[in-house]
N, C-alpha and C positions, 0 to 999 in steps of 0.2 A: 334517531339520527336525523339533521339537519337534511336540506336537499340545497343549500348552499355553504361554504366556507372560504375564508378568506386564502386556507393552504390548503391543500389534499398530497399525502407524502406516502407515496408507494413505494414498502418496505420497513420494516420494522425493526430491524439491527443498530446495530451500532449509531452508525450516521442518522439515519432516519430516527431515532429516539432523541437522540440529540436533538437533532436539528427541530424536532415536535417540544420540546421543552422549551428550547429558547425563542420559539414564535411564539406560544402558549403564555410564556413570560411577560413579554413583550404586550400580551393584549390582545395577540390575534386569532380567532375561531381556526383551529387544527382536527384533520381529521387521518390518520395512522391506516394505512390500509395494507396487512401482513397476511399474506397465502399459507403459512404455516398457520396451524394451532398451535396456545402459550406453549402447551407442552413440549410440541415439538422445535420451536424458535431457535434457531442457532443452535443446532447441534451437530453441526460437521467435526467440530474440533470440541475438544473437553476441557484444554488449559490453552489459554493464550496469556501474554503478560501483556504488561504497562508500568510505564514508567509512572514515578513517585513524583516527579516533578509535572507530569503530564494529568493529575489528578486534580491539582493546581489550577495550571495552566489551563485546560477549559471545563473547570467545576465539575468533574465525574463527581457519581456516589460515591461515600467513603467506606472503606473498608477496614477492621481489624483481623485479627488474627482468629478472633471469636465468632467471625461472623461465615456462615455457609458457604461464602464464594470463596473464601480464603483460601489457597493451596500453601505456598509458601511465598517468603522472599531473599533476595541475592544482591551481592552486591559485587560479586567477583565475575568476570569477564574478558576473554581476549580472542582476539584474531591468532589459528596457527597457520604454519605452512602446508605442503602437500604432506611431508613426513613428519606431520606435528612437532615442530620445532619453531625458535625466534618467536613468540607470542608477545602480540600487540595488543596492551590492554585498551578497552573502550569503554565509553562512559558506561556505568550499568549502577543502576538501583530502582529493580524491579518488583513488582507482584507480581504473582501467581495468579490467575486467578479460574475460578470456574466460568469457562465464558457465557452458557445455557443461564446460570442463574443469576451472572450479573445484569445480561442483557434483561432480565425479567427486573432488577432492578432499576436501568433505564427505563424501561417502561415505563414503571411504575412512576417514578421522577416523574415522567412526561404527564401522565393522567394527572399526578398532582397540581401543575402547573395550570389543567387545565383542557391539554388535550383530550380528543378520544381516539381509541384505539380498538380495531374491530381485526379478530384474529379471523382466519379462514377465510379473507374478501382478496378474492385473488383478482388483479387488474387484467383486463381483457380488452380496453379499446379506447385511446382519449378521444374525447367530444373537439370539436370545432364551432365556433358562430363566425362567421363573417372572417373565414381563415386564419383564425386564432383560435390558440387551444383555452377551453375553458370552463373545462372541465374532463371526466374521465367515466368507464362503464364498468364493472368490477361484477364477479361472481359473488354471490354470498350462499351456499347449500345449491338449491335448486336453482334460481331464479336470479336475472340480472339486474343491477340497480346501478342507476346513474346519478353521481352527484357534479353539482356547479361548485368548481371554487375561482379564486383572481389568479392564485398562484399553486402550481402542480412540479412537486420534486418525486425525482425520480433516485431512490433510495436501495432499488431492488437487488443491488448487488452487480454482479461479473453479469447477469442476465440480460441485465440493463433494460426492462420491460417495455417502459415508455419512450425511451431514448430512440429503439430500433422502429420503434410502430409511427413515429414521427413522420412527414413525408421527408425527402432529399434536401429540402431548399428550404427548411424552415429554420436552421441557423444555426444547429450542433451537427458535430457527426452523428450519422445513424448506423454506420458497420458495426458489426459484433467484434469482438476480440478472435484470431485463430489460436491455433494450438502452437503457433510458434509468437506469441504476443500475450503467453501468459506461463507461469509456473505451477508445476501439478506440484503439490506435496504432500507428503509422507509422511506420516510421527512413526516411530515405532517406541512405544512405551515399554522399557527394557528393565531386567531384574538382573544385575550381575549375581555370577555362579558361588563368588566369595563375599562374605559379607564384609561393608564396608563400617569403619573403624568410626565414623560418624554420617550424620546426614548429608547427601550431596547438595550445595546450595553454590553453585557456581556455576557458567553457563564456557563454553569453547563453543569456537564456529571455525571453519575449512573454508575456508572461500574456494578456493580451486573447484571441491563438490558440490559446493553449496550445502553444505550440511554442518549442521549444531548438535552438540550438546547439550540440553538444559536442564534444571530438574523439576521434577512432577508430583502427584500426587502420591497419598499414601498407596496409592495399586503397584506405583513401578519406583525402582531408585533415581530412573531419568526419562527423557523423552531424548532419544535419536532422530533427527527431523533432515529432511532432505526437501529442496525444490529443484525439480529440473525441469529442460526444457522439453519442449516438443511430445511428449508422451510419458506414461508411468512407467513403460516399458525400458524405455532409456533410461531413468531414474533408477533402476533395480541392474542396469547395467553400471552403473555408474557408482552404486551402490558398494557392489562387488569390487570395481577398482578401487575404491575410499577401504572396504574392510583388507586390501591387501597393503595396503601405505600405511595406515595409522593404527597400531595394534590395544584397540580396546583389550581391559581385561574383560574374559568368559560373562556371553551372558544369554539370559532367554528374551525372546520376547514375547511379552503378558500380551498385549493386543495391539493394532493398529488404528489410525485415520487418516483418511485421504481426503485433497480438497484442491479446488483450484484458484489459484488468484493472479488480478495482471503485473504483467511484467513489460510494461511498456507505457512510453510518454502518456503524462494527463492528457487530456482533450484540447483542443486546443481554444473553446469556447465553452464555458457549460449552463451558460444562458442562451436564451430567445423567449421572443412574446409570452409572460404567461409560465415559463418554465425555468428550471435550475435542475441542475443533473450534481448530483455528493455521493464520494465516494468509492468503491467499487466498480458502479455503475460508471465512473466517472475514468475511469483507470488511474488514481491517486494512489501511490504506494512507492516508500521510499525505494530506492534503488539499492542502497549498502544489503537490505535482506529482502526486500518484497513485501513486509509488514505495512498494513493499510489502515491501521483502526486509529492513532493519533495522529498519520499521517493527514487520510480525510479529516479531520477534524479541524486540522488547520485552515483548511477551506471553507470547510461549514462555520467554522467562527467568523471570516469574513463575509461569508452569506448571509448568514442570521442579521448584521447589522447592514448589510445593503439591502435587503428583502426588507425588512424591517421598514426605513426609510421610505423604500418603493411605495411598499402599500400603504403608506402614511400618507405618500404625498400625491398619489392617484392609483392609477394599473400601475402593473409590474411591466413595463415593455421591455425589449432588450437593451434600447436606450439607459434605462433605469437601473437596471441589472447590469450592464455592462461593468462597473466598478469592480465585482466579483473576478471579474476575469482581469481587470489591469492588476489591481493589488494580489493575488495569487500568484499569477504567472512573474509577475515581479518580483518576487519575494520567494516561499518554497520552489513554486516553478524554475525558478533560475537554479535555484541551489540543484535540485533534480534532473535540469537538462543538461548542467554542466557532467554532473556524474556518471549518469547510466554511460554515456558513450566510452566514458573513461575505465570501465568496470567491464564494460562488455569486449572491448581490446584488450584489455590489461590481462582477461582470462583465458585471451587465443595463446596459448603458448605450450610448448610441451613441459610434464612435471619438471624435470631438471630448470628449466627455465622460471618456473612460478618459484621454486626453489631457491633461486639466484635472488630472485626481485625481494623477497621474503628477507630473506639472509641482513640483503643491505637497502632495508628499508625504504626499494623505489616503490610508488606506488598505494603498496598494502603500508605505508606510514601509519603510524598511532593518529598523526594530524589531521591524515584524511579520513581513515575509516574509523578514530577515534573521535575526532570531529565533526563528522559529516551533518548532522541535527544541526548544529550552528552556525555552517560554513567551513572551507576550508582552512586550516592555519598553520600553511606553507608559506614562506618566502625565500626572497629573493635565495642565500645560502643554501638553505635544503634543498631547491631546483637546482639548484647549478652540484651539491653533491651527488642527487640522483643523475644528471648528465653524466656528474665523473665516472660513477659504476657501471653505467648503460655500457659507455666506451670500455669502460674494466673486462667487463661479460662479453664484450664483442671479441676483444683480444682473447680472451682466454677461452673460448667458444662456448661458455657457459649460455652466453645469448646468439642468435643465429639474425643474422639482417631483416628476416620478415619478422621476427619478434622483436627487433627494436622498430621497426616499420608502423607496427599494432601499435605499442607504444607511442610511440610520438604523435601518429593519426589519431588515436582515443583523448589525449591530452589535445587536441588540435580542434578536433571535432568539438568533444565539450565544451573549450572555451566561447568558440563561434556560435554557437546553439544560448550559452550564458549570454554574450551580449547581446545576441538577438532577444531574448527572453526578456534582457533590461530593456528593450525597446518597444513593448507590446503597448498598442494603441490606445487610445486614452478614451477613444471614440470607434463605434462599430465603421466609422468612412473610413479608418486604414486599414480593417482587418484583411482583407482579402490581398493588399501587396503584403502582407506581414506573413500571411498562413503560405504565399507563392514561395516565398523564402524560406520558411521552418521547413517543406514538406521536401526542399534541397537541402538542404541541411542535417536532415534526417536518412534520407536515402543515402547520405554518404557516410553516417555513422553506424550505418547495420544496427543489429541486433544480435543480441547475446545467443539465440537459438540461432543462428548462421553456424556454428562452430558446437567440435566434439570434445571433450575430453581426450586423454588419452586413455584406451583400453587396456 
């Protein structure tokens, strides 16, 4: 091991493999620092998917059907209601995949490229010279070891290592996520009691619960998945009301995972001096399910080639880095900030009411939540039919005034949060009137853990 590098990338997942392959690419000295051993590397979860076009889109490893990570793949997909009914299909053509052994396949990517990767170096303390970060102290077995790099990404996940150990004023946020700014979730990997007449390879989602359908590996016919708010205790409450609405057929459950991920706005900076925050750690996860692994990625593809440049053309200063932050927030961040407020209203309602909006396609539209990866593709006509029904439902007291209230404020909020978003500085001199406004903006679009289900 070197005692200098160009990147030092705390966290070994997903992001953090990435993001080591395409610096490593690029030419530049990388050095991988993951607190698990390979063995144990990402194993909170057994299957996660990915899109088919998203293998593409930022060159993952390939997979067949031959290959160990492989579980299955699908291509059938839709949003239902509370009483599983009106199903909106969404784009879907997915893999399966083993997430333990793909992640060992990014790796591996990355060492080829050039990186190194040191399992069990678990980060403990970033270095400063002259009130810049620049470098980091990491455990390795017994003993502490400090390396120098120009650039230090913080990869570690929901933990967000380096992020928090940062001081106040050095030009990211440094608070933790709480328990109501993130989703716990649930698999439960099920075997129905009758056997099914073929393989299940199609995926249902409930938005009302927050809970999926998907299917799984050879141990179970599906995976039962829930994310809820504020605790797993509620989630198993909530649970309970979803298994009395939507009548699966008979089934066991083989085994469980649990895990937590955020549920709330990116950052609203993920540079300064020296540093870049991807993924996770970064709170990057789309809104429609909380899914964060091609989400970050879209970021980290913007990083890679502004880091890149950075260090090409001297330090990484914030200065230099800044570009990470305009092209993101401009671009996925918008799409993102318009949404969550619109989803996290849209799901204050009682069931009869989600039932209503389901029915006649306000809201839970195929366009929006079929769409949502590319933008919205509502216009003018389909707003003005959703108006027609809002007013339908009010009459016929299907909808109640504070549930068109949510409604309108979530579409309200959103919007103003998007243009703000189109407007994010070009240059660190206007962030701070920029972040005075998002942090009003935001306060008055709540969050999804403010509100219950109904029991």
């Amino acid at each position: 091991m070197k005692e200098q590098y160009d990147v030092v990338i705390v966290g070994g997942a997903s992001a953090g493999s990435w993001f080591a392959r395409a610096m490593a690419a690029r030419g530049h000295s990388v050095l991988v620092l993951e607190k698990s051993s390979r063995d144990d590397l990402s194993r909170t979860y057994d299957v996660f998917h990915v899109d088919r076009a998203d293998i593409d889109r930022f060159d993952l490893p390939r997979v067949t059907p031959d290959d160990p990570c492989w579980c299955f793949a699908f291509t059938e997909s839709a949003n239902y209601s509370p009483f599983d009914r009106y199903p909106k299909p969404t784009h879907a053509d997915n893999i399966g995949l083993h997430k333990h052994a793909y992640i060992l396949k990014m790796n591996d990517a990355a060492m080829a490229a050039g990186a190194e990767v040191r399992y069990e170096a678990a980060f403990k303390a970033p270095v400063f010279t002259g009130g810049k970060l620049t470098g980091v102290t990491f455990t390795e077995g017994d003993k502490d070891v400090t390396v120098r790099c120009r650039l230090c990404v913080d990869c570690s996940g929901i933990a967000s290592v380096v992020r928090h150990s940062l001081p106040a004023d050095y030009g990211v946020e440094t608070a933790l996520l709480t328990d109501k700014d993130v989703f716990f979730v649930k698999l439960r990997y099920i075997k129905f009691k009758e056997p099914l007449q073929e393989k299940w390879l199609r995926s249902k989602c409930w938005l009302y619960f927050k809970t999926w359908l998907s299917p799984s590996d050879d141990s179970a016919d599906a995976i039962l998945g829930m994310g809820s708010s504020n605790s797993f205790a509620e989630g198993e409450q909530v649970y309970e009301t979803f298994c009395r609405h939507v009548p699966l057929p008979p089934y066991d459950v083989v085994r469980t995972e649990q895990g937590v991920t955020p549920y709330h706005r990116a950052l609203y900076s993920f540079v300064a001096d020296g540093f870049l925050v991807l993924g996770d750690a970064a709170a990057v996860t789309k809104p429609t399910c909380g899914e964060g692994v091609t989400a970050a990625l879209a970021a980290a593809q913007i990083a890679a080639e502004v880091a890149d440049a950075a260090l090409n053309g001297g330090e990484p200063t914030r200065e230099l880095l800044w570009p990470v932050n305009t092209r993101y927030q401009r671009g996925q961040g918008k799409e993102f900030a318009l949404l969550l407020p619109v989803f996290a209203r849209a799901l204050r309602h009682r069931v009869r009411a989600n039932e209503y909006l389901f029915k006649h396609d306000i809201i839970f539209s195929e366009k929006i939540t079929g769409g949502a990866e590319d933008g919205i593709a509502l216009n003018a006509a389909d707003a003005a039919k959703m108006i027609w029904y809002i007013l339908r439902g009010f009459a016929a007291g299907d909808l109640r005034p504070g549930e068109i209230g949510q409604i309108f404020a979530g579409g309200l909020h959103g919007l103003r949060l998007s243009l703000h978003y189109g407007k994010y500085p070009e240059a660190p001199a206007g962030f701070d009137k920029w972040k005075t406004r998002a942090d009003r903006l935001w306060r008055r679009a709540g969050r999804i853990s403010d509100w219950r289900n109904d029991r």
